[in-house]
SELUMZA-994537 format. One line per 8 residues: number of its first residue (from 1); their letters; for each residue x, y, z of N, C-alpha, C. Coordinates in Angstrom, 2 decimals, padded with zeros to 5 digits. Each point is the difference from the previous one (the first is absolute). Layout:
N
NUM> A> X,Y,Z,X,Y,Z,X,Y,Z  ...;
This chain:
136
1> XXXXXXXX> -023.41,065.08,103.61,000.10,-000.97,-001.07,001.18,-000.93,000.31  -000.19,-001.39,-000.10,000.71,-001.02,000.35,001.90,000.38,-000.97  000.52,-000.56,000.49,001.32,000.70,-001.01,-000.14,-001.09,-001.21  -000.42,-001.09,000.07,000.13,-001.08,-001.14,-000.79,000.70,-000.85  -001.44,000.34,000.40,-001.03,000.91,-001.21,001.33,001.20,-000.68  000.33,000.97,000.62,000.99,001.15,-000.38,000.86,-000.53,-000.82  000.45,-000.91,000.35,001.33,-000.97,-000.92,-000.62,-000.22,-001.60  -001.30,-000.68,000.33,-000.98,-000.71,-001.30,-000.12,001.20,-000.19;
9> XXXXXXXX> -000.63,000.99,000.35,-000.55,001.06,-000.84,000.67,001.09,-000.76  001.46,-000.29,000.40,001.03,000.85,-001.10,000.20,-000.88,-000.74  000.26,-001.23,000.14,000.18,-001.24,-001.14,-000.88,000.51,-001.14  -001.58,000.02,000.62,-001.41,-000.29,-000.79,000.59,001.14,-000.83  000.52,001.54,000.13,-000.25,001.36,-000.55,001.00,-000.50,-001.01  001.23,-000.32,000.14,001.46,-000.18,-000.83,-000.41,-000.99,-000.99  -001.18,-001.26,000.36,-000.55,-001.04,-000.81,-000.61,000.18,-001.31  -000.96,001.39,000.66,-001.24,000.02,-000.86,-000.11,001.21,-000.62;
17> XXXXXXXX> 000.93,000.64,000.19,000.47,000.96,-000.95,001.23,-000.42,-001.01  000.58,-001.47,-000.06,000.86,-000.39,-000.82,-001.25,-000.62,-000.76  -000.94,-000.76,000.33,-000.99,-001.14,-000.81,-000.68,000.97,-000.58  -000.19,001.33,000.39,-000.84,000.94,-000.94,000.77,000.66,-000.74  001.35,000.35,-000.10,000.58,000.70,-001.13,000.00,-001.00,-000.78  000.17,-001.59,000.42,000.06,-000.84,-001.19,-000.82,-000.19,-000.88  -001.28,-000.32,000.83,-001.07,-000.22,-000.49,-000.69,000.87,-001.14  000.47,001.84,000.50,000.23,000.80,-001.32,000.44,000.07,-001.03;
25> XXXXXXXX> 001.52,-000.43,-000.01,000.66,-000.07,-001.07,001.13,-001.04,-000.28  -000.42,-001.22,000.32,001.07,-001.19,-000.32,-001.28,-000.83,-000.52  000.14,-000.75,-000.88,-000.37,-001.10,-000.93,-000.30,-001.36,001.01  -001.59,-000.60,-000.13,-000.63,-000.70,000.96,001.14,-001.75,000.31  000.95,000.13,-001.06,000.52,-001.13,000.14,001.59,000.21,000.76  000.37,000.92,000.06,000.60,000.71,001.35,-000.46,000.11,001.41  -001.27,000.56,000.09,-000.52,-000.25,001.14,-000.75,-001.47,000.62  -000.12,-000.86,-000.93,-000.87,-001.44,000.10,000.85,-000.90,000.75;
33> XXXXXXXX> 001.76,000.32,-000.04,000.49,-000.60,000.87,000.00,000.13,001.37  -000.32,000.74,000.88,-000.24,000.23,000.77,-001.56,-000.42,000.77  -000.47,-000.53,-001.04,-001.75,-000.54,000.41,000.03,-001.63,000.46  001.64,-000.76,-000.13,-000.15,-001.29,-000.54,-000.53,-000.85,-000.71  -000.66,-000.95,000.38,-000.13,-001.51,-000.86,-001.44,000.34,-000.52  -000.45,000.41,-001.46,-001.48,000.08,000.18,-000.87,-001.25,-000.43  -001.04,000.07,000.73,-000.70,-001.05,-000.16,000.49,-001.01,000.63  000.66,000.08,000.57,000.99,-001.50,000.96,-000.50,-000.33,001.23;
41> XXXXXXXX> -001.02,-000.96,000.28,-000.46,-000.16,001.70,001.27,-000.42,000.47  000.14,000.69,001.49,000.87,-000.70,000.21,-000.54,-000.29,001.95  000.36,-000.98,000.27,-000.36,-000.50,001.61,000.55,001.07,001.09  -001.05,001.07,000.29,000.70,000.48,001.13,000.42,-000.55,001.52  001.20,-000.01,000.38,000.37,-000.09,000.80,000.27,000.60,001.55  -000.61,-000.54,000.89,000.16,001.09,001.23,001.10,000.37,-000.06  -000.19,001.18,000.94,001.22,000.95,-000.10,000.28,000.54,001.87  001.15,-000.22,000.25,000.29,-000.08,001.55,-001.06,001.08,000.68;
49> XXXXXXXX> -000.26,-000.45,001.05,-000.75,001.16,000.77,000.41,001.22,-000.11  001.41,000.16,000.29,000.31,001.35,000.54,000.26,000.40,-001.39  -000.16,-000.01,-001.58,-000.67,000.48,-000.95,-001.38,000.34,-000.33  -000.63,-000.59,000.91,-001.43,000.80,-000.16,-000.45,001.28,000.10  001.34,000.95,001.22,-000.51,001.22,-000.26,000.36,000.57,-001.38  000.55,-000.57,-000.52,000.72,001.12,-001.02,-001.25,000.07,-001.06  -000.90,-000.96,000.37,-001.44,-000.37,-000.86,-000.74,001.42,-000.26  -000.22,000.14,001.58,-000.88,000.90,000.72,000.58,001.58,-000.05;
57> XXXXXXXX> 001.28,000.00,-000.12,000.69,001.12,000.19,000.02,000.57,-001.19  000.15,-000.52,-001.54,000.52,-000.02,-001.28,-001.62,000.43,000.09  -001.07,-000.36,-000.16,-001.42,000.29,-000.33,-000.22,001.50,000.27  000.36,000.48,001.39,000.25,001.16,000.73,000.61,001.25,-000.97  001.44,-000.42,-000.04,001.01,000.41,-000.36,-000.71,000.89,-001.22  -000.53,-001.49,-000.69,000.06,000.80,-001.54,-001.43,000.90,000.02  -001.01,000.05,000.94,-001.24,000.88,000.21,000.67,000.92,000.36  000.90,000.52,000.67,000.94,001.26,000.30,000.59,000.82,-001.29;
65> XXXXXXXX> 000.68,-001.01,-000.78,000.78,000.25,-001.25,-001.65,001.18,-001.05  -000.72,-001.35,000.24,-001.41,000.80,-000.76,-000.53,001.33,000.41  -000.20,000.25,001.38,-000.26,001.30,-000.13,001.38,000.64,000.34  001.09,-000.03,000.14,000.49,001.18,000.02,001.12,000.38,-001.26  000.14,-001.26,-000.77,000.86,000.72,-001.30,-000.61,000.15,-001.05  001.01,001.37,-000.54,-000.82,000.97,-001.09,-000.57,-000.72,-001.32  000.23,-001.27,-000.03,-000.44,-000.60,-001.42,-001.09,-000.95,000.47  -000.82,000.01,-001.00,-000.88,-001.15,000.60,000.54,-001.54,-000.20;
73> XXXXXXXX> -000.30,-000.33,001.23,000.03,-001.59,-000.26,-000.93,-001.07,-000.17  -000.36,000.04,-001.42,-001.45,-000.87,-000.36,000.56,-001.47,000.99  -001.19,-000.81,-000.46,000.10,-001.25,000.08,001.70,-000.59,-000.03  -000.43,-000.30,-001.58,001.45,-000.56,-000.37,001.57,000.32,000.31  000.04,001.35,000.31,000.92,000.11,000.87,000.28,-000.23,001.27  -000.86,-000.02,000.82,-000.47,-000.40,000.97,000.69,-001.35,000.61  -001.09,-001.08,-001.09,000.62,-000.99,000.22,001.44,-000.44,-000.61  000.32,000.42,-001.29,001.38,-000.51,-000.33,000.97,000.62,001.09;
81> XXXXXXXX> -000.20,001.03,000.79,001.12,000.58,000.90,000.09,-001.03,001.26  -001.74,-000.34,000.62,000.10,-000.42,000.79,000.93,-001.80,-000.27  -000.31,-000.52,-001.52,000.99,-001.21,000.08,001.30,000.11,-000.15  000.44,000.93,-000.28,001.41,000.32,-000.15,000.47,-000.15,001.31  -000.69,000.48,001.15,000.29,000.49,001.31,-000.14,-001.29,000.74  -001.05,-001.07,000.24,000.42,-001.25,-000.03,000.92,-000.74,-000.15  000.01,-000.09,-001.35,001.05,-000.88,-000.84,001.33,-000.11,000.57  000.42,001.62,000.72,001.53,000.50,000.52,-000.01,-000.68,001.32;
89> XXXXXXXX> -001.49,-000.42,000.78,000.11,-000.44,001.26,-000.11,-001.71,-000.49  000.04,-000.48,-000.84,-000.07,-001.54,-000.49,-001.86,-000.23,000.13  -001.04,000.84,000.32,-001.08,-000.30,-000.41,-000.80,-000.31,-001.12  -000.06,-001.19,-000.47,-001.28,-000.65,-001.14,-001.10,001.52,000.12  -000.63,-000.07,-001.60,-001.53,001.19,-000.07,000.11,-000.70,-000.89  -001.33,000.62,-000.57,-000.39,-000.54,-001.08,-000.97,001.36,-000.49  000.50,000.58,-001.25,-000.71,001.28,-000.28,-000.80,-000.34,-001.26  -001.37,000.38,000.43,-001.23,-000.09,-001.05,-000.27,001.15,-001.31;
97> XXXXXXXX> -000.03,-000.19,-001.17,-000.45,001.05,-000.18,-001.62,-000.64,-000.78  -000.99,000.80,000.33,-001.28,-000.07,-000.82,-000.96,000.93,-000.76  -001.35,-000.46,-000.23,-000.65,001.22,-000.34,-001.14,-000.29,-000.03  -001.27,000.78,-000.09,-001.38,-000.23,-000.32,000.08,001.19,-000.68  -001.52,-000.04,-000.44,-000.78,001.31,-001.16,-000.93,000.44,001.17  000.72,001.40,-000.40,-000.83,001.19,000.65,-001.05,000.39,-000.46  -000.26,001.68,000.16,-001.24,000.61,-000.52,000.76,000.12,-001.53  -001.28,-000.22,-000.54,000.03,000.49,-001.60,001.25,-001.29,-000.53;
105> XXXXXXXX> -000.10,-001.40,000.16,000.78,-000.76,-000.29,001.53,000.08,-000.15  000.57,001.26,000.43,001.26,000.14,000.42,000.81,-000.79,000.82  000.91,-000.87,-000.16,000.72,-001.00,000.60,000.82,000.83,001.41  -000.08,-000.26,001.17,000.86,000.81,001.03,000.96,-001.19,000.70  001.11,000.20,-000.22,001.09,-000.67,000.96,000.25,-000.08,001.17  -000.12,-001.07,000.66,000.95,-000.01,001.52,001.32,-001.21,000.20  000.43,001.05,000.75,001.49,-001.24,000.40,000.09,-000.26,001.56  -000.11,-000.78,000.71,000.02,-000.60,001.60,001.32,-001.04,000.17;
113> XXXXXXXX> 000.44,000.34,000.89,001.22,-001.04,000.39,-000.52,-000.64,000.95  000.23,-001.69,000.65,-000.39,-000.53,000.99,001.42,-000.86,000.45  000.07,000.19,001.19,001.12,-001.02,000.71,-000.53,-000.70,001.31  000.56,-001.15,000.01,-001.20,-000.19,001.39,-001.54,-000.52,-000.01  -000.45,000.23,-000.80,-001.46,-000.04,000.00,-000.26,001.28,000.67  000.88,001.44,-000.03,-000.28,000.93,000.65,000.02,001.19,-001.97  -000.99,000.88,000.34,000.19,000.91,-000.94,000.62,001.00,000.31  001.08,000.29,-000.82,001.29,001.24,000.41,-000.56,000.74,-000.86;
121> XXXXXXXX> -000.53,000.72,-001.25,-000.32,000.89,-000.28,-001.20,-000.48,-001.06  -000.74,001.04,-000.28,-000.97,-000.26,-001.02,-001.74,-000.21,000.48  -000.27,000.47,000.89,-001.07,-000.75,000.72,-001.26,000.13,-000.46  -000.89,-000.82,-000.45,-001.09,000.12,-000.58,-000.98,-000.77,-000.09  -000.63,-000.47,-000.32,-001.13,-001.44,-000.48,000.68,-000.19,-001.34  001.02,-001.29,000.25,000.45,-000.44,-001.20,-000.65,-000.86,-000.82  -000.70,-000.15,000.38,-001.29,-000.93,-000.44,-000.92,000.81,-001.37  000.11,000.89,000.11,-000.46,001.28,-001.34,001.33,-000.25,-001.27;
129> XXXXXXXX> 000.94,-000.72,000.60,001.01,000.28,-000.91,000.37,-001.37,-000.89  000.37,000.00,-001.28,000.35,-001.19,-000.54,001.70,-000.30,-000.25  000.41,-000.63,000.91,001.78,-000.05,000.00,000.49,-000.40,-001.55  000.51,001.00,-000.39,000.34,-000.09,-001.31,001.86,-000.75,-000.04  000.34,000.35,001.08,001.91,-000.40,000.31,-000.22,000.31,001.63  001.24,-001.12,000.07,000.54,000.18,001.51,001.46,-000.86,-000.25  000.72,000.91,001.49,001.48,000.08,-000.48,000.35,-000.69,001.52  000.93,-001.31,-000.01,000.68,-000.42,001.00,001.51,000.57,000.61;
C-alpha cells in the first residue's frame, strides 16, 4: 500500500469516527458547519496536477476506512469525512444529499460527494435520486 493511501487512511479512521460520534449526538446545526455553503453553485476550479492523486487516493482511503472500522460508515458519513479530508488539502467538493421512494413508498436517502468531475464516495445511478441540498 502506497504510504500516501496509509497516511489518508488513518486520517479517514480519526475523521469518521469524529463525524459519527457527532452525527450521534451533537445537534444538526453544529455539524452543518462543516458541510459549507448550501445550495451555493460555486465554479469549480482546476486543481494542480500533482493534487489529483489525493482525488484517487481519498476515494481508496475511505473504501478501507469502510470495511475495516468497527462502526458502520453509511453514506453520509462517508462523504462528510471524505470533504473534511479535502477541504484540509485546499480541494473544492461539492456534497449531495438526495432521495427517491422506495418499496412500499418509503423515502430512502443518499449522500455522494464529487470533486473533479470525479466521484469520491457514494457511487450509484444518481439519476434515481432527487437532490434535495448540496453543500459547497
Amino acid at each position: 500500500m502506497p504510504a500516501l493511501r496509509k497516511r489518508l487512511f488513518a486520517e479517514a479512521v480519526c475523521t469518521s469516527a469524529i463525524v459519527k460520534f457527532s452525527l450521534l449526538f451533537m445537534p444538526f446545526n453544529k455539524v452543518s458547519r462543516w458541510l459549507g455553503n448550501r445550495n451555493l453553485q460555486v465554479s469549480e476550479t482546476q486543481i494542480p496536477s500533482e493534487k489529483d492523486i489525493y482525488l484517487v487516493e481519498t476515494q481508496k482511503a475511505l473504501k478501507l476506512c469502510d470495511k475495516y472500522t468497527p462502526w458502520p460508515t453509511e453514506c453520509y458519513t462517508q462523504a462528510l469525512t471524505a470533504k473534511i479530508l479535502l477541504h484540509k488539502r485546499a480541494i473544492n467538493s461539492v456534497l449531495y444529499i438526495g432521495f427517491k421512494k422506495g418499496e412500499n413508498n418509503h423515502f430512502e436517502g443518499h449522500a455522494w460527494l464529487i470533486s473533479q468531475s470525479h466521484v469520491i464516495t457514494g457511487h450509484c445511478d444518481f439519476s434515481q435520486y432527487q437532490v434535495h441540498s448540496f453543500f459547497s
